[in-house]
N, C-alpha and C positions, 0 to 999 in steps of 0.2 A: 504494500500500500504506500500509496506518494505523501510524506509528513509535509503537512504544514510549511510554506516556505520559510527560512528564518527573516528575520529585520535585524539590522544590525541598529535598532537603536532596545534589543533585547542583549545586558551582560552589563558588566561593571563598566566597561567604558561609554557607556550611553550617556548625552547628557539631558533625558529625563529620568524624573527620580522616579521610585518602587513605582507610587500609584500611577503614572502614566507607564511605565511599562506593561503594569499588567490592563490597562486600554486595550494595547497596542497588543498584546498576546489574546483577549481576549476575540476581538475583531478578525484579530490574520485566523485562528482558526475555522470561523462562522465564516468568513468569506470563501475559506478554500473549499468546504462544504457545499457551497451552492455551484461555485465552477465545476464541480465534481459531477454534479448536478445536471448539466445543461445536456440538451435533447443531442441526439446523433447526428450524422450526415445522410442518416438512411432517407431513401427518394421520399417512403410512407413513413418516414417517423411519428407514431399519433403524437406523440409530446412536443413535437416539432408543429406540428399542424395545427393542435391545440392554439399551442403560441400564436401561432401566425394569425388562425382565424379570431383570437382573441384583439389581435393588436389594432385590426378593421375602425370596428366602433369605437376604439377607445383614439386612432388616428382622426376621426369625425368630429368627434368632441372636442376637440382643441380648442376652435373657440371659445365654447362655454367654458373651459376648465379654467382659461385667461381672466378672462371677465371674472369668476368667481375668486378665482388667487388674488385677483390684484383689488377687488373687494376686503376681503376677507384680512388682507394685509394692509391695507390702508394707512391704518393709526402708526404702527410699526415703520412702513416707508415714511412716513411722514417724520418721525423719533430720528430713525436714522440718519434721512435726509441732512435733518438739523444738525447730527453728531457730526457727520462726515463734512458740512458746510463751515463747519465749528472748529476742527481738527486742522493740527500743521501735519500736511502729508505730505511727505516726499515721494509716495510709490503706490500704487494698487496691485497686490498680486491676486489673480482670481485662477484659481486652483480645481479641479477636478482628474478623473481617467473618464476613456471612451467620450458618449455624447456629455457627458458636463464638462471637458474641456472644449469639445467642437462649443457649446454655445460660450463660454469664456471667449475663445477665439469670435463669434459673432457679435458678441457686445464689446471689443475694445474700443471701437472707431467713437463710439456712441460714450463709451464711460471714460476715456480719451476727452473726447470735445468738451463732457462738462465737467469733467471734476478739474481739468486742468495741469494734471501729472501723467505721467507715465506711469500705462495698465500693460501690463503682464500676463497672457491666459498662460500657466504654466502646468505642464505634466506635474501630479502631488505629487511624486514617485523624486523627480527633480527638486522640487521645491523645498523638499524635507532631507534630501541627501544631499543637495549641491547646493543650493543657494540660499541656504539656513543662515550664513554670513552678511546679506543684504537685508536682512531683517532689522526692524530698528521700533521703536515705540511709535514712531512717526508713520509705519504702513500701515494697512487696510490690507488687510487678507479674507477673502469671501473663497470661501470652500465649499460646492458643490459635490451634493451625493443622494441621491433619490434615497436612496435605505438608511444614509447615514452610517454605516458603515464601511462604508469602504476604504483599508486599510492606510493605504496610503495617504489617502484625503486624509481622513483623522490624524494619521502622524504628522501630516504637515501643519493640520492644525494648534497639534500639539507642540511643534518646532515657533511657531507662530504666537502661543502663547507663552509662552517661555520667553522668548526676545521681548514680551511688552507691547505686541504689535493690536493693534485693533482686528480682534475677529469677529466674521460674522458667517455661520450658515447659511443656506440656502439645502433646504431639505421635505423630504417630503413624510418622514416620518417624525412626530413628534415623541419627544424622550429617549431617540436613538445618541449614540455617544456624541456624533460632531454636533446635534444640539445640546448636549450635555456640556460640551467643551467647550465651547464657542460664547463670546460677549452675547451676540446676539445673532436670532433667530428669524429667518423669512421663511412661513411653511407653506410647500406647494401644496393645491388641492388637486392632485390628479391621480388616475389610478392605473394601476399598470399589472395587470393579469397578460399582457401580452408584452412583445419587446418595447424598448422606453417611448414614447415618443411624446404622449404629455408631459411628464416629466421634465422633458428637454425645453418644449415651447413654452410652461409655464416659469421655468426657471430664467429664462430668456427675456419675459415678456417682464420678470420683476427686476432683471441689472435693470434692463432700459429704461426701465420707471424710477427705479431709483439714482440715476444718473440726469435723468431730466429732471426730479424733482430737486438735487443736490445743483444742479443748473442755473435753475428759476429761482432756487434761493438766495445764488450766490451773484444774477444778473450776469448768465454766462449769455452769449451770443449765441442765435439758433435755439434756445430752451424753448419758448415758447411756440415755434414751431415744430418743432417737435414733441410737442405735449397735445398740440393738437392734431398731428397726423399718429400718433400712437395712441388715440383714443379712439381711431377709424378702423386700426388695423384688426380685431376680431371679427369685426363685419365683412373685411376684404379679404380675410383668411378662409370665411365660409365659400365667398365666391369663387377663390383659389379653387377650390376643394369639388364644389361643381363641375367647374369650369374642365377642371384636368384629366378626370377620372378616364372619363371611356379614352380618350387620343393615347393615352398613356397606358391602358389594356390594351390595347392592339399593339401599342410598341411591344408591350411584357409579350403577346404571346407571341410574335417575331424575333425576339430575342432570348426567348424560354429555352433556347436550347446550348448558348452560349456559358462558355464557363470559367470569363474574366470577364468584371466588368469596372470600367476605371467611369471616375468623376472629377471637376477639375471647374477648378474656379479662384478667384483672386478675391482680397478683400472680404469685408464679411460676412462675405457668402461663401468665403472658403472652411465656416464652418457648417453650411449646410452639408458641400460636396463629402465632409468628414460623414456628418449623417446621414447621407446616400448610398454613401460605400459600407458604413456600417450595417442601417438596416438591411441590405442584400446578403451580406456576413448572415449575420444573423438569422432573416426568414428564410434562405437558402444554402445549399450543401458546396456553393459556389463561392469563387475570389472575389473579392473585389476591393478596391487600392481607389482612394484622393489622390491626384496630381496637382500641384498647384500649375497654375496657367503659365507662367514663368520658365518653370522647374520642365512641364512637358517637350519643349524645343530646347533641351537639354541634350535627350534621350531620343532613342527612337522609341516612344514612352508607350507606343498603340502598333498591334501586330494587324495584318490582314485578316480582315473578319471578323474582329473585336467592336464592339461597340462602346460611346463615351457620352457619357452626359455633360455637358458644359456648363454649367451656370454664372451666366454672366450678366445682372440686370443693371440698368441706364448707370452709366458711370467709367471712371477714366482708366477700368480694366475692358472693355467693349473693345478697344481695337486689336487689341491681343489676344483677348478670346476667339475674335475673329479671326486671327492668324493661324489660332490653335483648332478652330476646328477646318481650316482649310488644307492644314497641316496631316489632319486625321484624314481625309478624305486621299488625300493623296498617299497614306499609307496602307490605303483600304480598309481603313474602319467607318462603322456606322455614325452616325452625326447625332443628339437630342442637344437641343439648346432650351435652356429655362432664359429668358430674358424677363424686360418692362415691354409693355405694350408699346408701343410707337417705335421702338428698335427695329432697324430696319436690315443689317449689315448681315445679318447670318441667313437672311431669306435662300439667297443663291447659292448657299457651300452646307445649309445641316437638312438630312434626312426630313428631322420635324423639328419645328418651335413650337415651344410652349412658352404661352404669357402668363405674365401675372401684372397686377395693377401699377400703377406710379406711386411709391412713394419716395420720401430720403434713401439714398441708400444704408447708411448706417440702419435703420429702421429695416431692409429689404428679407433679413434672411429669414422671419417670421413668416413670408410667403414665401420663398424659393425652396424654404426648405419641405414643406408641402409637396411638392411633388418629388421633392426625392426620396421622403419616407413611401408614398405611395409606392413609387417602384417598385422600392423590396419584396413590399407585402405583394402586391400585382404578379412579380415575378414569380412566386414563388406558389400561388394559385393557377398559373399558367402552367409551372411543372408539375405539381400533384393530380391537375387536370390530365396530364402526358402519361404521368406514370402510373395512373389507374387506368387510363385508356392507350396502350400503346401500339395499337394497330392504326388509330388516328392520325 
């Protein structure tokens, strides 16, 4: 049997004391229990299935889950707002693994513009082992974990309280350790019987708010527009959501048979294409890899036959998205582009576009990433459909 991995902030040279060690021992073993856990690569895994067709209704609900989180958390945003407006900061580090770093990575540009410092999405795994030394009483460390246990996130939070630093969760289970640990608490209301994906948007949708509220306080430029184009975005998430579904089933079953699939985008919507490539991990038995848009005309990053999703909406990575998927075509891969509506540049070089509405882009990845969680689940309905029917 596979033990427990160790932490090397477990033994006398740690420098937290007994009771955060035994956090820290207690979490690494509960988590390595549930990865023990997770469904097979088999074509029919019901546990696999389960998942998936659980994740459907619970990817629908996003908006309502928003709207009700950032209710629900109101008073709390509005405290913090003040502390964090109130505070000499030198730094934000915003910390998670999997999709709670993708959405850290989608909220910099946004908690960047108002707070005024230098934001961080940083691997907890990094953040607690490497960069413990940039700690100081003066950062802001927001640590992301739907369960609140997640091993790493909590040690870093625990590195983080230690140095004096201001913490704050973002979690979705209340009385789990990182809200035990942490100064203070933002609890998601979402639920997650299938792979993350409320989770992710609600957690998303409260940096945002709390960065625009920490804004408006401080008389940042751009707050109050975007205070009021983030109060639109639940309504245009639904629309997303419509809007996408079937164009994006027909791609899945076109592409049901493939067995990499890369995502690729700049800016903060290169933490959608993180979330893209995850949920396909996840609701399938298949590859699949983020390219940042940059990074792809590195490499020959796309094989013949391969397909890529691009996401690139209105903004000053659009000409080089452009390049990157004309780049794909010419190495025989398939084209999906998520753009903003009135983009016009991918017309003539991707397979398919898909739109979603206008808004900021710092604000955008709240709808782009909508159709990349779609994908997954799509895709992975398209195989099960194959592999129960395979004379089809």
């Amino acid at each position: 049997m596979t033990s427990t991995p160790p932490s090397p902030f477990i033994g006398p040279d740690s420098p937290l004391d007994a009771r955060q060690q035994e956090v820290v021992q207690r979490v690494s073993a509960a988590e390595h229990a549930s990865i023990v856990a997770l469904p097979s690569d088999h074509p029919l895994d019901p546990k696999r299935r389960a998942r998936d067709e659980a994740t459907y209704p619970e990817l629908l609900a996003q908006p309502a889950r928003i709207r009700e989180t950032l209710a629900a958390n109101d008073t709390a945003l509005a405290e913090l707002a003040g502390l964090i407006a109130g505070h000499d900061l030198d730094r934000v580090f915003v910390t998670g693994a999997g999709d709670s770093l993708a959405v850290a990575i989608a909220a910099r540009q946004t908690l960047e513009q108002m707070l005024g410092v230098p934001c961080e999405p940083v691997q907890s795994l990094d953040l607690a082992y490497y960069l413990a030394p940039l700690l100081t009483p003066r950062s802001l460390v927001i640590a992301l974990s739907s369960s609140g246990e997640t091993t790493r996130t909590v040690e870093a939070a625990l590195v983080a309280q230690h140095a004096g630093a201001l913490t704050v969760a973002i979690t979705n289970t209340p009385g789990s350790t990182l809200d035990a640990e942490c100064g203070r608490t933002l609890l998601l209301k979402a639920t997650r019987v299938g792979w993350p994906t409320q989770s992710s948007t609600t957690a998303l949708a409260l940096l945002l708010d709390l960065a625009v509220r920490v804004g408006r306080t401080t008389g940042r430029p751009g707050a109050e527009e975007l205070a009021a184009h983030l109060e639109r975005v639940p309504d245009l998430m639904e629309r997303v959501i419509a809007d996408v579904e079937e164009p994006l089933a027909v791609i899945a079953e076109r592409e049901r048979d493939a067995d990499t699939f890369l995502f690729s985008a700049a800016g903060p919507s290169w933490g959608s294409a993180v979330i893209g490539a995850a949920k396909v991990k996840e609701c399938t038995p298949d590859h699949a890899e983020a390219v940042q848009v940059e990074e792809f005309h590195h490499y020959n990053s796309l094989k013949a036959g391969e397909p890529i999703w691009i996401i690139a909406p209105a903004g000053p990575s659009v000409p080089r998205a452009v390049h990157t998927a004309a780049e794909a075509k010419r190495f025989g891969g398939r084209v999906y582009v998520i753009t903003t509506e009135g983009v016009t540049g991918f017309d003539e070089v991707a397979d398919r576009v898909i739109t979603v509405p206008a808004v900021p882009e710092a604000l955008s990845p709240l709808l782009t990433v909508l159709p990349a969680q779609l994908t997954g689940y799509l895709l992975a309905m398209a195989q099960f459909r194959a592999a129960e029917n395979p004379g089809d």
